[in-house]
N, C-alpha and C positions, 0 to 999 in steps of 0.2 A: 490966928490961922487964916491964911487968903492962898487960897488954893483956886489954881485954875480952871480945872477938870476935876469932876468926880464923877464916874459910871458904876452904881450900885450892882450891877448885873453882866461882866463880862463875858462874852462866852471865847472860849477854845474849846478844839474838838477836845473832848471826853475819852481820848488815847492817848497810852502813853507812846507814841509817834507824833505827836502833836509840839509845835515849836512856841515858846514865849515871846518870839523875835515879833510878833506882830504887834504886842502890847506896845512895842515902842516908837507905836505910830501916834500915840497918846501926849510922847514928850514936848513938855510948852514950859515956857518959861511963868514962872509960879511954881512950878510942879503939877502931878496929875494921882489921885486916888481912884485903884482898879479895885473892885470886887470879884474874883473871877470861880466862877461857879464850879466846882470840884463836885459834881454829881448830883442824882436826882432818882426816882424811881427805880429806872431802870440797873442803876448802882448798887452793887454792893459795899459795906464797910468795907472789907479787903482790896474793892475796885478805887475805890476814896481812899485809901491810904497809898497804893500804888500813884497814880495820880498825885498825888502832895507829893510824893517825893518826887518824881519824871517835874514837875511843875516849879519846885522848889528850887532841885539843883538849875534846871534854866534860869531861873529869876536869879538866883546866887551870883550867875558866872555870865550873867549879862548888866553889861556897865551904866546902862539908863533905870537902871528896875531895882529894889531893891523891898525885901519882907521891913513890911511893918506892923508888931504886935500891939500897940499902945498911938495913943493922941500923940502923945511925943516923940514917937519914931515915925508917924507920919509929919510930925512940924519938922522935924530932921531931914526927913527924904526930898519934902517937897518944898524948904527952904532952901535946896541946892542943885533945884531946877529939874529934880530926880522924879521917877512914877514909882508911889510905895502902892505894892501891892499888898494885899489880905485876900484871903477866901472863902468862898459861900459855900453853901447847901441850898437848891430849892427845895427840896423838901425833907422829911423825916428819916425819907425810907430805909436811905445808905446806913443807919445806926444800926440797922440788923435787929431792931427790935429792943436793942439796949441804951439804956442812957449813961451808962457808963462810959460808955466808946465817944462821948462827947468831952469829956477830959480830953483824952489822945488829939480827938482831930483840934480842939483847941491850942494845945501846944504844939500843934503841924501848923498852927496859923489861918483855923475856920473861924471867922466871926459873924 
């Protein structure tokens, strides 16, 4: 893996008015790994799954950016000079008290 960029902690604003198009100031040849923060306290679960999806479809349907769930869909992304994005949580809160809700946002693409 020789990745050029990796930032653990991206932010966009935390609405869904918010655009992905700035992630793609990230793109270098190598590739680039985004972690981009999908909420925190102030979030609720319901607020965190809205967001993945507004966050999601942009990343989909934008041609430098692409979801990566696995080590190997980031050797994919950013063997092709691509930004594989994943997404964060700073903290607990957005679970709404459950850890079950951490399934879901996993398969939205929280890591």
């Amino acid at each position: 893996m020789t990745i050029s960029i990796w930032d653990q902690h991206t932010a966009l604003a935390l609405s869904e008015t918010a655009t992905v198009e700035e992630l793609a100031r990230y793109r270098v040849e190598r590739g680039a790994v985004l972690s981009v923060n999908v909420g925190y306290a102030p979030q609720t679960y319901g607020d965190v799954l809205a967001l993945l999806a507004h966050y999601r479809s942009g990343v989909e349907s934008h041609s430098d950016l692409a979801l990566a769930g696995s080590v190997d869909d980031i050797d994919r992304i950013t063997g092709s000079d691509r930004i594989a994005v994943i997404f964060d949580l700073e903290d607990a809160r957005p679970l709404d008290g459950d850890l079950n809700n951490l399934s879901a946002l996993y398969q939205r693409g929280v890591r």
